[in-house]
N, C-alpha and C positions, 0 to 999 in steps of 0.2 A: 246671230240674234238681232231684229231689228230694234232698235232703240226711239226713245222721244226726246230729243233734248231739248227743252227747256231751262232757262237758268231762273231762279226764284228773287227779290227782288235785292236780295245780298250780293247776289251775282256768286256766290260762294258755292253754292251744291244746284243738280239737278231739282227741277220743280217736276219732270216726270219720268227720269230715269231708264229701265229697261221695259219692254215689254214682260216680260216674265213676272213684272213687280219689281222690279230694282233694286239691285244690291250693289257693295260696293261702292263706290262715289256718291251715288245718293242720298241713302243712308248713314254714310261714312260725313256727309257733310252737315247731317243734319245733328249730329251722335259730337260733332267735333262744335258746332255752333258757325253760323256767321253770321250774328248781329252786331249793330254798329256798338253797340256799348261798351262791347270786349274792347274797343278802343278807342274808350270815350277821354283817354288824356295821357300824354308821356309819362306821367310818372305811374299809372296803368298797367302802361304798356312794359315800361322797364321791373316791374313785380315777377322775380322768380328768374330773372336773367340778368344780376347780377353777378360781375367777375369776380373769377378767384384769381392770385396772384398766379401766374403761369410762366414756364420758362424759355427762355431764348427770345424776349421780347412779345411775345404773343399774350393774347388775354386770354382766358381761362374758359370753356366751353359751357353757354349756359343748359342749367339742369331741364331737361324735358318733365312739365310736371303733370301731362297728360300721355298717357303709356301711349307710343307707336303701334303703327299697326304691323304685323311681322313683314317680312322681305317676300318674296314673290321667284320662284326659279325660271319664271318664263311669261313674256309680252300675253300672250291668251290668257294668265292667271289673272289679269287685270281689267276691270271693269272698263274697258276703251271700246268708242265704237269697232266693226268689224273691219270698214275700209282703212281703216288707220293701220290695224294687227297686219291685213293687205298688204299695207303697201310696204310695211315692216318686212315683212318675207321676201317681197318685190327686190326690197334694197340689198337681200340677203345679210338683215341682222335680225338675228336668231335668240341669242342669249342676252338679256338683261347682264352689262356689266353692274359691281356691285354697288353705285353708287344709285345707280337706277333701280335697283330690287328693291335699293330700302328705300329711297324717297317715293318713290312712285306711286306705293299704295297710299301716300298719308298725304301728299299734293293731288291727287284724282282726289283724295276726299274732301279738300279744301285747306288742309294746317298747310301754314305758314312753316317753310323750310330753310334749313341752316346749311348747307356745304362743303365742305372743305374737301377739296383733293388735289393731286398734283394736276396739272395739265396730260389733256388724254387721257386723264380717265374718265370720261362719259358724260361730263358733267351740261354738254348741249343738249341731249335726249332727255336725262333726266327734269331738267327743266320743261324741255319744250312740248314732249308727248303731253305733261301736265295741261301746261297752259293750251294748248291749242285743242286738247279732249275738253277743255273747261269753256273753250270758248263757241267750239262745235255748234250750230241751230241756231247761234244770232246771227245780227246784221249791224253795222255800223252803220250812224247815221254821218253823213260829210263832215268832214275837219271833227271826228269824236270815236277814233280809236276804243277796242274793248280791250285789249291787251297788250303790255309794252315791255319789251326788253333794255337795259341800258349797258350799254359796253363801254368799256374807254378809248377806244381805239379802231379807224377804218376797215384795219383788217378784220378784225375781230369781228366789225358788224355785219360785213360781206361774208365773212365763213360761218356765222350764225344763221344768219339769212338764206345760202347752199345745205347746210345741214336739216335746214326745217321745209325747205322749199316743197321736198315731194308729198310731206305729209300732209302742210296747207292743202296740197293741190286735192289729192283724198278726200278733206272734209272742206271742199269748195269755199277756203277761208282766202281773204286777200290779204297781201300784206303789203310792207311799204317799208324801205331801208332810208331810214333819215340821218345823215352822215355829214362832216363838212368836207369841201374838197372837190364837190362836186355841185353839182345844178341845184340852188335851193328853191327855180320857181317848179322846177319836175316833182320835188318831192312835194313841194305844196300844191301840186295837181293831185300827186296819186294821194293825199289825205281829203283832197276837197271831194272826189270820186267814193273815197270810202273805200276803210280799211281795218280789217277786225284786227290784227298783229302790226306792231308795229316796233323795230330794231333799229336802236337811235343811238348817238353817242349824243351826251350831255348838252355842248353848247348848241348843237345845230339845232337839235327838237326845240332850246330855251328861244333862239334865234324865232324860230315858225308860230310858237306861243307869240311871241311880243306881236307878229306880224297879222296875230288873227286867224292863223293857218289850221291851227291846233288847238284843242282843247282835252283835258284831260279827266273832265268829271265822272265821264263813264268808264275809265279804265278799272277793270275789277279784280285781274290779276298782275302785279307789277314783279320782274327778274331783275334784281344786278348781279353780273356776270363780272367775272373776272375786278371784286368790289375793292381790294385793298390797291389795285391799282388806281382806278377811279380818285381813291384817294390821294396816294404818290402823288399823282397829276397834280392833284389841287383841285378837283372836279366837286371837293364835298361839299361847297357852298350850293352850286350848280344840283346835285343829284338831292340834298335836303328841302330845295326848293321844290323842285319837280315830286319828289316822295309825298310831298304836304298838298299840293294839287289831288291827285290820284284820291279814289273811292275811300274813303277813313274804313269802311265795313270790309275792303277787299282784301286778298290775299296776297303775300309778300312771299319771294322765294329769294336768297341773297346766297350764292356762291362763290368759294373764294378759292385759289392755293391757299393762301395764308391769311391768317388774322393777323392784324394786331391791334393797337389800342386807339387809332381813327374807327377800322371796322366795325369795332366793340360798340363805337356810338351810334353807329346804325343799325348793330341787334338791336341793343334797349329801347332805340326807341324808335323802331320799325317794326320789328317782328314781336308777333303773340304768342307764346307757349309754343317756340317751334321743335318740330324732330329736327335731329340733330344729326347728321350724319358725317364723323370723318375720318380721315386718314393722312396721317402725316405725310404730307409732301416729299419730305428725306426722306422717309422709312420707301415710299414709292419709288425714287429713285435710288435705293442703294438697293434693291431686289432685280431690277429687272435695266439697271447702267452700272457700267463703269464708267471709275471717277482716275481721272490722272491728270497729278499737276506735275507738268516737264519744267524742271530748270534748266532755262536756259542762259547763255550769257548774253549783253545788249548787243554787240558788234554781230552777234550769228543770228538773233532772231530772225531780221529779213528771209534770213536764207531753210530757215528751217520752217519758218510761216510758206513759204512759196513751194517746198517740197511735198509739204502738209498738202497742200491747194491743190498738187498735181496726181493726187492719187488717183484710184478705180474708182469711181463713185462718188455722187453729189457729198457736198460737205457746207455748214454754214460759218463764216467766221465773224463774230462780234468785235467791233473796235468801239473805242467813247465816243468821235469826234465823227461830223461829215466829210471834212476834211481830210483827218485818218482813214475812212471808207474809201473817200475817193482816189487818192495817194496810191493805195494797195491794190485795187481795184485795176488800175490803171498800168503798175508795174506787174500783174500777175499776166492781163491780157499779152501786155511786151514780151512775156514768158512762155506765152504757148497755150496759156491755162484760159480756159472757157470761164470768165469771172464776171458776175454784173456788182454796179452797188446796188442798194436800197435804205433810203435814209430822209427825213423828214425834209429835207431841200425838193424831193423828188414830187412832183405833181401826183394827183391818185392814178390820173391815168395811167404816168408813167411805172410805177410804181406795180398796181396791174399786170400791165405788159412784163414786166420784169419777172414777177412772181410766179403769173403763168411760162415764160421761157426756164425758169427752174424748175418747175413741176411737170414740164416736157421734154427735158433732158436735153434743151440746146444750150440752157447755160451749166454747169456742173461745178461752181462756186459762188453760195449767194454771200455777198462780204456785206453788214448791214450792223446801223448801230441799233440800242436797244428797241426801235419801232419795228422790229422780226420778231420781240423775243417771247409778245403772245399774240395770239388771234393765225396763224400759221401752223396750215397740216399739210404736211408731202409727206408721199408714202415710202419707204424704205429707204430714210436718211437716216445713216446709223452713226454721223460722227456730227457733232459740234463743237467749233475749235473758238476759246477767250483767245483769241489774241492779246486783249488790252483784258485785264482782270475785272470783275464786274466789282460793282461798287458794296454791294452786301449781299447776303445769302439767300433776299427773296430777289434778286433781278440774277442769282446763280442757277438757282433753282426751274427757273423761267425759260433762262436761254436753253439750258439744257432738257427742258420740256419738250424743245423742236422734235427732240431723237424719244425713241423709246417709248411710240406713243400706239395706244392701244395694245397695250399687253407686250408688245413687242423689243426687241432689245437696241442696245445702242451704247456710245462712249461720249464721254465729254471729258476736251482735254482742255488746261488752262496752260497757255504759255508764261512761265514765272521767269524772271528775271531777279538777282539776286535782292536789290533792296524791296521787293514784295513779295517775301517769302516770310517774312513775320506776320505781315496781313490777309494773306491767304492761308496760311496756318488758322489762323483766330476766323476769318468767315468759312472754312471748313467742319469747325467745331459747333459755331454758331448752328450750322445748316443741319449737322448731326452726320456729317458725314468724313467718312474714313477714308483719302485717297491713296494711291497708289503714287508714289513719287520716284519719279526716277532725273536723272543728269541726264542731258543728251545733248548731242551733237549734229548738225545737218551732216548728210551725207552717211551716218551711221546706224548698223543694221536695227540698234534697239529701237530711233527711230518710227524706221518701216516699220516692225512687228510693232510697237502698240498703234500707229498712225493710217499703215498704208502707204506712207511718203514714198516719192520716188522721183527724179532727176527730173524737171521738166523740160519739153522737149525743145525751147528757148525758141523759137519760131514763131514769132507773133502771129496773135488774130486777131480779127475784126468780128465785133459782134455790134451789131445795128442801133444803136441806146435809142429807146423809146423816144418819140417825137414830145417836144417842149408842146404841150395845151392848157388852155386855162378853160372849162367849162361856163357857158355864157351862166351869172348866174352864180361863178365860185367863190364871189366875193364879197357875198350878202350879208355873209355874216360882219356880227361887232365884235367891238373889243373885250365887251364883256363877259364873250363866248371864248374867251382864250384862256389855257392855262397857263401853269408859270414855265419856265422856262429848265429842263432837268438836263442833270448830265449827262445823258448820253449823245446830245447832239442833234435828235432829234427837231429840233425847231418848237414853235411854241406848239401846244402839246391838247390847245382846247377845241373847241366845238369848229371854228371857221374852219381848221386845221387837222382835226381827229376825227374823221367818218370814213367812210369809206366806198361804195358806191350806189344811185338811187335808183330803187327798182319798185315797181309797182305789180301787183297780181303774184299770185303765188307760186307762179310757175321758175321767177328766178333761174336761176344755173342749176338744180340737182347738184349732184356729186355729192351723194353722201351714199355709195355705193358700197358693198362688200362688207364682210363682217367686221371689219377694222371701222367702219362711219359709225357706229356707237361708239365708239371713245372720237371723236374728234372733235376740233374745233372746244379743247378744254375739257 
């Protein structure tokens, strides 16, 4: 069907929809509204999205008080241009997973969207087919972006930016990855050139604002991706600033794993009467993982962490510290075992480099502290191992996202030692989840059968550690672009420091191939 897109001056619905007469997004946006009054003030805006008390630390789901539009069984049910359903087929994804069925018809129509699911379940497509079908038929004028994603994290903005890459290329959108860590005068090129999508982590985009580079008046559809972390960071000062920039009449889409009571501040007083779509994080991972926490005792862990490492098949292992990454890292290679680290000390480059040698099978143990535990898709990793126990049940939940993604199965195992078995106990419960516990031993067959473990062959190797660079350019950012400083070791954690690579045109890296690229990348 040939279409006309035009956007009308909301920026919210087509102004000429299909040929046929237009149905669907057009109509759907004009039936939903998008004038600026709807959000003409926070306390507006927070009308009907007030929380209930909810449990396990979370906020209560606000009520939809405008009915959804039903869920959709297939990409062609959807009012999307044709090259787009293309290039869908192209990538061989076929089926709308469910997080995409239901938002997708009531985001093409312009409502403001709510999210909730585990990592891998769909939740890049379900945003991005929106925004980039919405943004289809404009033009950016230099340094004034139409559409903007905000992630907390470099990985995350690079695997957001591969997951959208081939669909931009489809409806000849450009885009721009604005990250720190990398070149800040490259990305203030590819905005001054013109960019209709734009994939930023918080301080670097605030960074190119201060500098002139960016402006954000014309952005009409804004995403926070992966938004209770944003928060963790310390990003909310950062991401409420930037929200308040952006079109007051435009469309907000905000997805998370988990709420809690920071996120909550950015329903109220972000999103308008949004559909709501979720699913419990736990309930996602106790379907389709297992969960086992091994006790161990202190004087064997080494030895049962290293047997773990030397299995069949990639495995990731989380420690707190860079220092603990590097330690482990170091004695596993002495062992035989193909191990890199990855951890905020690590340049983006290097970091990069690393990631891609795990996801081509030259390295087969990524040991990394919490900066792996989102924005990270390899395909048929089916075990993630706590070494060092996470610190609560959403950075549990998270790591163990790496495995079991897209539909797909997987294990997560925690190594427990005896004084942190009353606290992994209580973040078990917290998380809603039911482990498998058992005693073990290195060297002992229980072990192998839940692990894989087995004797490593103690013959060190050499694997090449990505070259020390500093991008001309990676140290534009301020201080005011930095987050605080969290436990996992990661390093500070804001804008100079949290992007990930700059890319201009929407040609990007692809890879969001196979039926499994609907759920990735969250």
């Amino acid at each position: 069907m040939n279409r006309t897109r035009t956007y009308d001056r909301s920026g919210r619905g087509f102004a000429g929809g299909s040929a046929s007469g237009g149905s669907g997004a057009g109509r759907g946006a004009a039936r939903f509204g998008g004038d600026a009054s709807r959000r003409s003030s926070p306390a507006r805006r927070s009308r009907g999205s007030a929380p209930r008390q909810a449990p396990r630390g979370e906020f209560a789901l606000p009520k939809t008080i405008t009915p959804a539009l039903p869920p959709v069984e297939a990409f062609a049910d959807l009012d999307m241009p044709a090259s787009l359903v293309a290039a869908l087929a192209r990538e061989g994804v076929t089926v709308p997973f469910p997080i995409q069925a239901a938002t997708l018809p009531n985001s093409l129509a312009g409502r403001d969207v709510l999210g909730r699911g585990r990592t891998g379940s769909g939740k890049t497509l379900a945003f991005g087919l929106a925004l980039l079908t919405r943004t289809a038929g404009r033009r950016a004028e230099p340094r004034r972006p139409l559409s903007l994603v905000l992630v907390p994290t470099r990985e995350l903005a690079q695997q957001v930016t591969d997951a959208l890459s081939p669909y931009a290329r489809a409806l000849h959108l450009r885009s721009a990855t604005v990250v720190g860590g990398m070149s800040i005068g490259r990305q203030a090129n590819a905005l001054r050139s013109g960019a209709e999508v734009v994939v930023a982590t918080p301080g670097r985009l605030k960074d190119l604002i201060d500098r002139g580079d960016c402006r954000l008046d014309d952005v009409a559809i804004t995403v926070l991706d992966e938004a209770d972390q944003m928060t963790d960071m310390g990003f909310m000062p950062q991401v409420t600033a930037l929200l308040d920039q952006v079109r007051p009449d435009g469309q907000r889409m905000l997805f998370s794993a988990t709420l809690d009571r920071n996120v909550d501040l950015l329903v109220r007083r972000y999103l308008s009467d949004p559909v709501v779509h979720s699913v419990d994080p736990s309930a996602g991972a106790v379907t389709t993982m297992e969960h086992h926490l091994l006790h161990v005792e202190e004087d064997d862990k080494r030895q049962t962490t290293t047997e773990i490492a030397a299995r069949d098949g990639r495995v990731i292992m989380f420690l707190d510290t860079k220092r603990a990454v590097d330690r482990l890292t170091k004695h596993l290679l002495s062992n035989g075992v193909r191990a890199a680290a990855l951890h905020g000390g690590r340049t983006q480059p290097q970091r990069t480099r690393t990631l891609d040698g795990f996801k081509n099978g030259h390295v087969t143990v990524l040991v990394a502290t919490n900066v792996a535990a989102r924005g990270i898709h390899v395909d048929d990793l089916d075990l993630v191992v706590n070494v060092d126990p996470p610190g609560d049940h959403k950075d549990y939940l998270h790591r163990g996202g790496r495995t079991a993604r897209a539909g797909e199965s997987g294990s997560v195992v925690t190594l427990v030692t005896p004084p942190q078995r009353r606290e992994m106990t209580r973040l078990m419960v917290t998380a809603g989840i039911t482990p498998q516990v058992t005693r073990v031993r290195s060297g002992e067959a229980e072990l192998s059968r839940i692990t894989g473990a087995r004797e490593p062959s103690g013959t060190p190797v050499v694997i090449a550690a990505p070259a020390a660079e500093r991008p001309r350019g990676a140290g534009a950012g301020n201080s005011s672009s930095r987050g605080r400083r969290g436990r996992s070791g990661t390093g500070r954690s804001g804008a100079g420091r949290s992007g990930g690579a700059a890319g201009h045109g929407a040609a990007g890296r692809g890879g969001a191939g196979r039926r499994s690229a609907a759920g990735r990348a969250g």
